[in-house]
Backbone as a printed PyTorch tensor [residue, N CA C, xyz], in Angstrom:
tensor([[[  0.8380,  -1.1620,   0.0000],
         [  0.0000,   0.0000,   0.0000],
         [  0.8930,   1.2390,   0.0000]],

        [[  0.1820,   2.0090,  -1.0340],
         [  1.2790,   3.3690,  -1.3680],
         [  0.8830,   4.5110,   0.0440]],

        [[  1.8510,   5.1660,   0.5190],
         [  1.2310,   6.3340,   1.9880],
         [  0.9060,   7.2820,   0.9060]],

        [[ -0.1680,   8.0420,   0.8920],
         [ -0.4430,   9.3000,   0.5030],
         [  0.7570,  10.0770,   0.1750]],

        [[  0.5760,  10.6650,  -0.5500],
         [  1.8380,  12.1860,  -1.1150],
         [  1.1930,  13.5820,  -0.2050]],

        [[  1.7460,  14.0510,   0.8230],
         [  0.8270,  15.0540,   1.1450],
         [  1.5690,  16.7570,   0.5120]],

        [[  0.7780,  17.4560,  -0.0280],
         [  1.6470,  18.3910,  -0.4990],
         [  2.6240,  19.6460,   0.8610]],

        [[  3.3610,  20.2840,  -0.1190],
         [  4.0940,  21.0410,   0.7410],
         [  3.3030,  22.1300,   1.9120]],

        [[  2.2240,  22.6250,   1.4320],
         [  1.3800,  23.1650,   2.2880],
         [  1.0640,  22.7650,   3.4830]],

        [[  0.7740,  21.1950,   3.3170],
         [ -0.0230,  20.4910,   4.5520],
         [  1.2250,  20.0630,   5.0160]],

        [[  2.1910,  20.1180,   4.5890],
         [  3.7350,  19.5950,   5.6470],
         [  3.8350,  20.7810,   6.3660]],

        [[  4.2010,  21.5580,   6.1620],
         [  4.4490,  23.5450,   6.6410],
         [  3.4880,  23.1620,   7.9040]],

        [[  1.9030,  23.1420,   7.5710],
         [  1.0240,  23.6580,   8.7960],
         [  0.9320,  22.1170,   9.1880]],

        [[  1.7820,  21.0110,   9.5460],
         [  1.5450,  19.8030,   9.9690],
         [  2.6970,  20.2610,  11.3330]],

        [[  3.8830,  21.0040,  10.8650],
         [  5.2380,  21.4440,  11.3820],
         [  4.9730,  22.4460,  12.2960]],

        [[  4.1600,  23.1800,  11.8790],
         [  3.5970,  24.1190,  12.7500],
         [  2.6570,  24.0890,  13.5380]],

        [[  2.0180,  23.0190,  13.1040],
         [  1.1930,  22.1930,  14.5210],
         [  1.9200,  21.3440,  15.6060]],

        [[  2.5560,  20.5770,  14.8800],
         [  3.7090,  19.8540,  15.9960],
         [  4.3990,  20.6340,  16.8850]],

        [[  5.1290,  21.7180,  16.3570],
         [  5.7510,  22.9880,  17.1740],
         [  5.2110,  23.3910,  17.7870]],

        [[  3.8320,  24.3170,  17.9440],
         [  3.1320,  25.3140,  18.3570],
         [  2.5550,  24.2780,  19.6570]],

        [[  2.0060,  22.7670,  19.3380],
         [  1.8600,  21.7320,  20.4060],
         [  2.3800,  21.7000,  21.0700]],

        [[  3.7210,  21.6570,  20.8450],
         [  4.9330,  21.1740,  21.3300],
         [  4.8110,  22.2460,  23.3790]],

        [[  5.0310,  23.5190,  22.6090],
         [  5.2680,  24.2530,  23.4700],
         [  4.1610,  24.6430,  24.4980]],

        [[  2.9010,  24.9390,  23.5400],
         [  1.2370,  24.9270,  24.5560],
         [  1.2230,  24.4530,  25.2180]],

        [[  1.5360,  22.7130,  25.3650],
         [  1.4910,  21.8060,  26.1730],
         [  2.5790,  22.0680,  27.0060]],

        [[  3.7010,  22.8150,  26.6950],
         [  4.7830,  22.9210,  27.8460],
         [  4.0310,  24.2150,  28.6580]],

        [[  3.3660,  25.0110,  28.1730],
         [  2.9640,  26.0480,  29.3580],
         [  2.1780,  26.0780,  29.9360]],

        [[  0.8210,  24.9090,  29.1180],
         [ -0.5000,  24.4520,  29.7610],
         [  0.2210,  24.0010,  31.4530]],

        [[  1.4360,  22.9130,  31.3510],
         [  1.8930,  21.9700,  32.2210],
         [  2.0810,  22.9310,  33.0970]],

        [[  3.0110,  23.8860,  32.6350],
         [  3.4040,  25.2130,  33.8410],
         [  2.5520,  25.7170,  34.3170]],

        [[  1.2720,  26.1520,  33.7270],
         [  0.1310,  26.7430,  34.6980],
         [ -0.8790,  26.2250,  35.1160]],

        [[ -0.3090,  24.7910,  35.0970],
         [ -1.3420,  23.9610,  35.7320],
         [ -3.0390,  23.7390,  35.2760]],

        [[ -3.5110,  23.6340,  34.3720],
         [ -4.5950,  24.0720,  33.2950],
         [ -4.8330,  22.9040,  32.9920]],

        [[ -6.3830,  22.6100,  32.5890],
         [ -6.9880,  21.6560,  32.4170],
         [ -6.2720,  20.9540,  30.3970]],

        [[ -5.8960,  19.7020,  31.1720],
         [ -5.6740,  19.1280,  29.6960],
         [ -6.1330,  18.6960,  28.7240]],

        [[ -7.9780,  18.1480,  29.1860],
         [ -8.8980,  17.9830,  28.2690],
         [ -9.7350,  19.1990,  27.3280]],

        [[ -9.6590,  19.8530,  28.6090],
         [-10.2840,  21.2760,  27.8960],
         [ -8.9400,  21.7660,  26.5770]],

        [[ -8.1750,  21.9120,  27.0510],
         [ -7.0350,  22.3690,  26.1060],
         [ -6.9560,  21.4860,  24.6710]],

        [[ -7.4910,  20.5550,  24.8770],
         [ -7.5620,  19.5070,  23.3880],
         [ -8.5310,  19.7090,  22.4440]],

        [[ -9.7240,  20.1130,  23.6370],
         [-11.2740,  20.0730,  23.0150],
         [-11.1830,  21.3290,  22.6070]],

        [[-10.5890,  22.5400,  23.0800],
         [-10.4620,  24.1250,  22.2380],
         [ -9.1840,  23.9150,  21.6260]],

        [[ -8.3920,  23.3680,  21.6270],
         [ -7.5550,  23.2400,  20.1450],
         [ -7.8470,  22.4300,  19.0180]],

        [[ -8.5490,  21.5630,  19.0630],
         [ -9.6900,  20.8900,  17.9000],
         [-10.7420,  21.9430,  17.6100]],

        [[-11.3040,  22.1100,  18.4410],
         [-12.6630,  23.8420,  17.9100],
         [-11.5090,  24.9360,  17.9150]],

        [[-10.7310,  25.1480,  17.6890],
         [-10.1660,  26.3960,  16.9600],
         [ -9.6150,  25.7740,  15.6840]],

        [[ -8.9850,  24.3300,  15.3450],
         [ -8.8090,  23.6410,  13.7180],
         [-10.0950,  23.3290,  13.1230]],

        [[-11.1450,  23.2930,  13.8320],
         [-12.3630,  22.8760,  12.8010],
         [-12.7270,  24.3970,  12.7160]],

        [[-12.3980,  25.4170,  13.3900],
         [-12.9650,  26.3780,  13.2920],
         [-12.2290,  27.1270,  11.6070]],

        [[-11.3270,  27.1130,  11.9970],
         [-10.1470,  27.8670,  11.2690],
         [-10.6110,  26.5770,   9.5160]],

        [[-10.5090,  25.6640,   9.4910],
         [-11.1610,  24.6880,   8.3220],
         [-12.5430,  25.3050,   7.5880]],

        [[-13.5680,  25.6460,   8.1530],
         [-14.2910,  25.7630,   8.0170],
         [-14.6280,  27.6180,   7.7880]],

        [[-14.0610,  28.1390,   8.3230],
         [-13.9630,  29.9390,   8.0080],
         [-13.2290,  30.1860,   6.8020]],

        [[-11.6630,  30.3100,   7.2730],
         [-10.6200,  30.4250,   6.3860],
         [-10.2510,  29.1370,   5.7180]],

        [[-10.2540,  27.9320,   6.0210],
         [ -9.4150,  26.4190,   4.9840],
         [-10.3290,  26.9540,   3.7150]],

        [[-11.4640,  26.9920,   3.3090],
         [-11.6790,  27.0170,   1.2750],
         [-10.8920,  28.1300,   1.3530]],

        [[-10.2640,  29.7970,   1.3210],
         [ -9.2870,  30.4470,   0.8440],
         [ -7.9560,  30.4910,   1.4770]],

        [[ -7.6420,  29.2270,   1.6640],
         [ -5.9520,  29.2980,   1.9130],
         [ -5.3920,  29.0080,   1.0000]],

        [[ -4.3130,  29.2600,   0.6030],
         [ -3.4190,  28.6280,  -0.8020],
         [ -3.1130,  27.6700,  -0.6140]],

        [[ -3.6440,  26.7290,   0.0840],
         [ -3.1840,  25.4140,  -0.0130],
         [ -2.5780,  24.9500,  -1.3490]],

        [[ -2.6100,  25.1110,  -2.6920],
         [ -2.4020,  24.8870,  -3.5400],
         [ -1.2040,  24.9090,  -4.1420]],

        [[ -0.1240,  26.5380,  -3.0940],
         [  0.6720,  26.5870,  -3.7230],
         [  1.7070,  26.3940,  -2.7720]],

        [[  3.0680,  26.3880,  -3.1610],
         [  4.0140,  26.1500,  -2.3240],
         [  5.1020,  27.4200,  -2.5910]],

        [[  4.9840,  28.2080,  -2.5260],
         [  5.8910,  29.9840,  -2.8540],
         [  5.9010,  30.5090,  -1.0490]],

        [[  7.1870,  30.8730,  -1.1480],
         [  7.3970,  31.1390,   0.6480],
         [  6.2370,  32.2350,   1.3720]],

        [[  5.4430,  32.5780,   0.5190],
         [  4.6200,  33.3520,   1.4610],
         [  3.1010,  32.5000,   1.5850]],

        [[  3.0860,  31.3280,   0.9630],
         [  2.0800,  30.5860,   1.6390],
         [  2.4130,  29.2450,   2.6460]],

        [[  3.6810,  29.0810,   2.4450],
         [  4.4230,  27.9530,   3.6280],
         [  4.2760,  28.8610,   4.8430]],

        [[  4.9030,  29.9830,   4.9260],
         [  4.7380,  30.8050,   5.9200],
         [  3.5160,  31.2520,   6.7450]],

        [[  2.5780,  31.4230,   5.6690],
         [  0.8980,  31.2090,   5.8590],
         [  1.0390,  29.6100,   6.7590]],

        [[  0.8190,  28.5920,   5.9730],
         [  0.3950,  27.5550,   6.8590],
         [  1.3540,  27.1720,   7.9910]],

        [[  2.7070,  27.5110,   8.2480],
         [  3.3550,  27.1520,   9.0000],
         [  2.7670,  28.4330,  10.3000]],

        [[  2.3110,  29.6290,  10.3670],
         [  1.9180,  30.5680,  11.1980],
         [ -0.0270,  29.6780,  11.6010]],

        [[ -0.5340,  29.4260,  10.7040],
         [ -1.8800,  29.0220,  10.8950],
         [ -1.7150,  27.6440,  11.7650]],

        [[ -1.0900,  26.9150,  11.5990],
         [ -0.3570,  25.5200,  12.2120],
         [ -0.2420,  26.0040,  13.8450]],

        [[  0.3980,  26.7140,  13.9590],
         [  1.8510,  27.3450,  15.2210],
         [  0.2980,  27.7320,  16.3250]],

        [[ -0.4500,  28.5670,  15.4280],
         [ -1.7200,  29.3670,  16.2910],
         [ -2.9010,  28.5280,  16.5840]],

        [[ -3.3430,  27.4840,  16.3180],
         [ -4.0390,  26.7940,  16.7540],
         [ -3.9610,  26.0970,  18.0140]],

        [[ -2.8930,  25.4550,  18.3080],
         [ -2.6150,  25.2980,  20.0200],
         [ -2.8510,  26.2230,  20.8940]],

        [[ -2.0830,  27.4990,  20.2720],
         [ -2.2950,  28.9050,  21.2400],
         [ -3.8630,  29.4920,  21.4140]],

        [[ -4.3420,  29.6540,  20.3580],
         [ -5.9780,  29.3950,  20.7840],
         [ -6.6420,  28.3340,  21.6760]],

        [[ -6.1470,  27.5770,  21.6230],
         [ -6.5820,  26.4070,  22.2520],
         [ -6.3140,  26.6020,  23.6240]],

        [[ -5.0130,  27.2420,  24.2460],
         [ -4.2480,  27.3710,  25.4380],
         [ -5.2440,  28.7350,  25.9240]],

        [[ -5.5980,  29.8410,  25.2610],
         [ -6.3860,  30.8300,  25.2740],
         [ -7.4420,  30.7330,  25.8110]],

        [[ -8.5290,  29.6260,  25.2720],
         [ -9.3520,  29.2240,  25.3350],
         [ -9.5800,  28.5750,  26.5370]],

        [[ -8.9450,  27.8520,  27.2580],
         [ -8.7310,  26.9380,  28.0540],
         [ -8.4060,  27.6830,  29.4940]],

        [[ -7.1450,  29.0400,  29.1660],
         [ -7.0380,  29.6000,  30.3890],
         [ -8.4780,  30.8000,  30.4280]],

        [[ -9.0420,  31.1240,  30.0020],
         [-10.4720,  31.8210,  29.6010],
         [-11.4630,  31.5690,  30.6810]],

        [[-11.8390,  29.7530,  30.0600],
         [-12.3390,  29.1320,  30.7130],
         [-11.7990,  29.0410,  32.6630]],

        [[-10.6650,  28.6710,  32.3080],
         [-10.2520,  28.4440,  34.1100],
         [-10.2620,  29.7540,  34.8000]],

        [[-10.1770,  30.8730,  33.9220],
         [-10.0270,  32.3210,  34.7770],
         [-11.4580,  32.2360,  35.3090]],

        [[-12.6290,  32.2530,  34.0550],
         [-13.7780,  32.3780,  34.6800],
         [-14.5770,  31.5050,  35.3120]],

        [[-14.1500,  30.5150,  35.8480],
         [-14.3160,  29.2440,  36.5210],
         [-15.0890,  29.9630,  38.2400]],

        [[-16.0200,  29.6000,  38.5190],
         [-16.1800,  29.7230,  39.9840],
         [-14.9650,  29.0620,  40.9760]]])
């Protein structure tokens, strides 16, 4: 079985999801913040961001100012997610 070819676009914001994870989860840990919530608003900020902006992204092309696009759109989805999450715990009773 052949793996999919995924284009350069979806590598960029795959890299920039891994990264931007990478670190959310290192500051979620530091401020002590709920880890489910932080998953469930970093999935609703990628379905969000799919569904608003994914039909006009250049996914199509690979020229450094749309790698840069998906590698920045990638990076910010955790951080929404971390946003979201400390939001929630601020306004927590």
């Amino acid at each position: 079985m052949k793996s999919p070819a995924f284009p350069p676009f979806a590598k960029a914001q795959a890299f920039g999801l891994a990264l931007g994870f990478a670190l959310a989860l290192l500051t979620l840990l530091q401020l002590k913040l709920d880890l489910r919530l932080f998953l469930i608003a970093s999935a609703g900020a990628w379905l969000a961001w799919e569904f608003l902006l994914g039909p006009r992204a250049p996914s199509h092309k690979s020229d450094f100012v749309s790698l840069a696009y998906a590698l920045a759109t990638g990076f910010a989805f955790p951080w929404a997610g971390l946003g979201l999450t400390a939001l929630a715990a601020w306004g927590a009773p």
